[in-house]
C-alpha positions as CSV (number, residue, x, y, z in Angstrom):
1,X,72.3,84.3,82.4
2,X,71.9,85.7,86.0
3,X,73.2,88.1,87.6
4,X,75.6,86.7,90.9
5,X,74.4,87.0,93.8
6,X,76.0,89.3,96.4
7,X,75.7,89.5,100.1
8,X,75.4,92.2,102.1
9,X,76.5,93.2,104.7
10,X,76.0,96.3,107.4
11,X,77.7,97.8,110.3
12,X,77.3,96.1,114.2
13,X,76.0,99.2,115.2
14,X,73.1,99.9,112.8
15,X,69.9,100.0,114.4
16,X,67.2,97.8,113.2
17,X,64.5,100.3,111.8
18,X,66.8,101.2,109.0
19,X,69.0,103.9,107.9
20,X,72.5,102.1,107.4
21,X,74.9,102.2,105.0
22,X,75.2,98.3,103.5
23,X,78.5,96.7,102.0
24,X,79.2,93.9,99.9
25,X,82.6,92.5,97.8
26,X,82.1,91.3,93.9
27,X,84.2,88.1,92.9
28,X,85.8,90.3,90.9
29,X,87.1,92.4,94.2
30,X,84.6,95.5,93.7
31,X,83.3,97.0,97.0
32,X,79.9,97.9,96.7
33,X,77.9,100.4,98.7
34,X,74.6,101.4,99.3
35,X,71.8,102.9,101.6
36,X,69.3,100.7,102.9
37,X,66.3,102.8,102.4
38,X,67.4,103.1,98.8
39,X,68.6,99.5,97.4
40,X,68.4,100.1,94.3
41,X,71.0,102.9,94.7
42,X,74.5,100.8,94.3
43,X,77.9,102.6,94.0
44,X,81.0,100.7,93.0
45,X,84.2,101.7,94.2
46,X,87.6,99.7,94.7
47,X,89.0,98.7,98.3
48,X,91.7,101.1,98.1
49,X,89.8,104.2,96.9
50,X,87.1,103.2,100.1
51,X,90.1,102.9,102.3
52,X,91.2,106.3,101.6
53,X,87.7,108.0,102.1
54,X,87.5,106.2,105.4
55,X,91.2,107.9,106.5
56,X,90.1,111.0,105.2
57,X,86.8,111.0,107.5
58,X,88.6,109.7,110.5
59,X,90.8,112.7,110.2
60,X,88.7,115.4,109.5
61,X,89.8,116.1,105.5
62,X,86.4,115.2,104.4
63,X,85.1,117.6,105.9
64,X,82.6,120.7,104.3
C-alpha cells in the first residue's frame, strides 16, 4: 500500500532560494509542517493547537 500523497504548500512571501516553513492538511484533518531545507523533518500537529501558537506569536507570549 502507498502512502497518500500530500501537497504542500508555503507562504506568498517565501523567497525562492529556500528557507520557508511548508504546510500541508492530511484527509484525516492533520496539519503538517516542515522546513524546506529539511523535508524529511515532518511535524504533526492539529489545526487548533497551530492556531493557538500562531496567537501566541502574534502577541508576543511565545516569546524567549
Amino acid at each position: 500500500m502507498t502512502a497518500p500523497t500530500v501537497i504542500w504548500q508555503k507562504s506568498t512571501y517565501s523567497q525562492e532560494q529556500g528557507d520557508c516553513v511548508e504546510l500541508a492538511v492530511t484527509a484525516q484533518g492533520a496539519v503538517l509542517i516542515r522546513e524546506s531545507d529539511e523535508p524529511g523533518v515532518v511535524l504533526s500537529t492539529t489545526p487548533s493547537a497551530l492556531a493557538r501558537f500562531l496567537q501566541a506569536i502574534k502577541h508576543g507570549a511565545a516569546a524567549p
